[in-house]
N, C-alpha and C positions, 0 to 999 in steps of 0.2 A: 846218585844212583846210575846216571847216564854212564858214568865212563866206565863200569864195571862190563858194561856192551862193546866199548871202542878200545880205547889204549890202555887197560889194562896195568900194564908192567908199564907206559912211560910215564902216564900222568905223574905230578910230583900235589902231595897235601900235606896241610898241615894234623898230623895224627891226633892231636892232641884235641885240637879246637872241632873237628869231625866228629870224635868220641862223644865230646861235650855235646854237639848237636844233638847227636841220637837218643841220647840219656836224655836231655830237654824234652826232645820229641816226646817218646815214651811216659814221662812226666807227667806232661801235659797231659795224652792223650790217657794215663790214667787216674786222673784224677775228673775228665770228665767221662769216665765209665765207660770207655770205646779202646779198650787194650788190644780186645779180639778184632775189631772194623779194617785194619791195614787189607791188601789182598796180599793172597801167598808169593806174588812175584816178590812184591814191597818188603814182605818179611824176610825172602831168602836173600835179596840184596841187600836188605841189612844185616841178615848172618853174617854174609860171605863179608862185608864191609868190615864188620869187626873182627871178623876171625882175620883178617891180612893189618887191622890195625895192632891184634895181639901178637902177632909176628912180627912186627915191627917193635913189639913194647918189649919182646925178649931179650934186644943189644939196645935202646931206648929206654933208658934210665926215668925220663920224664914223662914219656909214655907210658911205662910201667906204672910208676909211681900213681899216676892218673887212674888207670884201671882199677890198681889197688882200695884206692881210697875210696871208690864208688865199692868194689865187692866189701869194702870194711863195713860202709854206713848200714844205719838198720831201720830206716825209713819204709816205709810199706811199699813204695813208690820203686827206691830202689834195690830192695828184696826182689820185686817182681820183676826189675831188669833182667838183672843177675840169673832168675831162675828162668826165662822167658830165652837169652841167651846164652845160656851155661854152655851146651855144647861147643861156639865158636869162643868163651869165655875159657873152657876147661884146661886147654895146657898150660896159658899163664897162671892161673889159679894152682892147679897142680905145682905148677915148677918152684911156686913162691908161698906153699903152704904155709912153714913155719912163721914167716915174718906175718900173713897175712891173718893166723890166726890170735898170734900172741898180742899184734894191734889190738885187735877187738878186743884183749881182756887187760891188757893193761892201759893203753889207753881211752879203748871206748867203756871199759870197766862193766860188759855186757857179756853175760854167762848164756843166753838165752840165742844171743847171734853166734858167739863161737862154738855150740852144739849145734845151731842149726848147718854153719856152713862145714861144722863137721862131717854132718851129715847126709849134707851136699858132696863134699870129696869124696867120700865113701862111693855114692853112687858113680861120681864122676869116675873113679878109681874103677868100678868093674868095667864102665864101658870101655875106656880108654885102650886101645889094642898096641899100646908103646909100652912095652914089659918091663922095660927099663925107668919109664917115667912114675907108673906103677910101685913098683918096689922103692923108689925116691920117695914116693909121698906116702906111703904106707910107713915106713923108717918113720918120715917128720912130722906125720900125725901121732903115731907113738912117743917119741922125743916130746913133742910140743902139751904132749896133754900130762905125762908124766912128770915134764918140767915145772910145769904150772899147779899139778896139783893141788896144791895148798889154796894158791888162792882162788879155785875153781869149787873149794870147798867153802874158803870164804864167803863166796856168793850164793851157796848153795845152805841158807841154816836150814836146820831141822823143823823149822818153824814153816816153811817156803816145801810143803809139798809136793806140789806142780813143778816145782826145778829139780826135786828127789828123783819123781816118776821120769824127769826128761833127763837126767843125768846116767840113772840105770840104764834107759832105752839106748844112750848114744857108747855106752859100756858094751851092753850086747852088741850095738854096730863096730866099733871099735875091732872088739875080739872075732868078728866075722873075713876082719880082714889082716889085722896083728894076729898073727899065730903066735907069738911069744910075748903079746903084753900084759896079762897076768902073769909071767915067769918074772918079767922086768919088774913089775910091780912092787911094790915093798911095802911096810907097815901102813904105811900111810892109807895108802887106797884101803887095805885090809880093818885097820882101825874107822874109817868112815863107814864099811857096812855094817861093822859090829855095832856102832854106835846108833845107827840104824834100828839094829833089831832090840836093841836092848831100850832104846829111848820110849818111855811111858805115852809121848806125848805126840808118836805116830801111829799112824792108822795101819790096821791088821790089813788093810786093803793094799797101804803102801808095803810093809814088814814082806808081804805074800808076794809081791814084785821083787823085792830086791832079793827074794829067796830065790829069783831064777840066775842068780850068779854065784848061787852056791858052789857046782863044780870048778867055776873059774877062781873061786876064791880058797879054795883047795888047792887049784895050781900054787897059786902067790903063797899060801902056809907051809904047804912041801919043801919048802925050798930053805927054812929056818926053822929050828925046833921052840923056839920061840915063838914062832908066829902060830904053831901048832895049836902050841898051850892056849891063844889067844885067840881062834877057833874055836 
């Protein structure tokens, strides 16, 4: 933390094994109940630490990689990293959306982390005042969830209504910031809500939620007359 006072721009570190530190840090310190205890200086030099090792992990392939692999995990430990430093976390996040969310569902094979840090983008995505970087992850959140559909349905049976209710909510987020991803949308997501309404074996409580994507699911029918019929 000392040199973020002195030399600045000459110190040389090693990014990777610092990262690791910090992540340890936090770790530890929440797993004995003391997340909040740091003081505010300690906190902002650890911001500002990560946010210059995120800029490094942009052209730093291993760096990268390292950042990634912690935003992928879905330990509680480092969830609360991740959302504790999202803001100096958020443009690598942003810039590496697609890769970072399609990890989590194919290989951490976790529907429950890639809605949440969907959900995370999302927010990240309004703060963010890079218009440019915006409109990149706004595109690779659309791509990456449409891509994957199927198996995001996989993991979501009818059975599993707790991933129904969080799958609708992360829909509605989605479409708050995709203005054309019910356009793009195609049978499939269309066939999942139907199946929804029609299934005996869900709850009128869930059915009455997923009716609030009725107008968007009108979008996605307009656009086939087949898909009308099937409305």
């Amino acid at each position: 933390v000392g040199f973020l006072q002195t030399s600045l721009f000459e110190v040389e570190f090693d990014e990777v094994q610092t990262f690791d530190s910090l992540l340890e840090r936090h770790i530890n310190m929440h797993k004995l109940k003391k997340i909040s205890s740091p003081s505010s200086s300690v906190s902002d030099s650890t911001s500002l630490m990560i946010q210059m090792i995120c800029l490094k992990a942009l052209t730093t392939e291993k760096t990268r990689e390292t950042i990634i692999s912690t935003i992928s995990e879905e330990s509680r430990e480092h969830r609360s990293f991740v959302l504790k430093y999202r803001k100096p976390l958020s443009q690598l996040m942003l810039s590496n959306l697609s890769p970072i969310m399609t990890k989590v569902l194919e290989v951490k094979k976790s529907l429950k982390l890639f809605l949440r840090l969907g959900e995370l983008s999302i927010k990240l995505i309004n703060e963010t005042k890079d218009k440019k970087l915006a409109e990149y992850s706004i595109s690779a959140l659309e791509k990456v969830t449409l891509k994957n559909w199927m198996k995001i349905c996989e993991a979501c049976p009818v059975s599993q209504e707790g991933s129904i209710l969080q799958l609708i909510y992360y829909l509605r987020q989605v479409a708050s910031v995709c203005i054309s991803f019910f356009k793009e949308a195609g049978s499939e997501v269309l066939s999942w809500w139907c199946d929804i309404l029609q299934s005996p074996r869900i709850r009128l409580k869930v059915k009455h939620r997923a009716l609030s994507l009725l107008l968007s699911m009108e979008t996605t029918a307009s656009l086939k007359v087949e898909l009308v019929l099937k409305l």
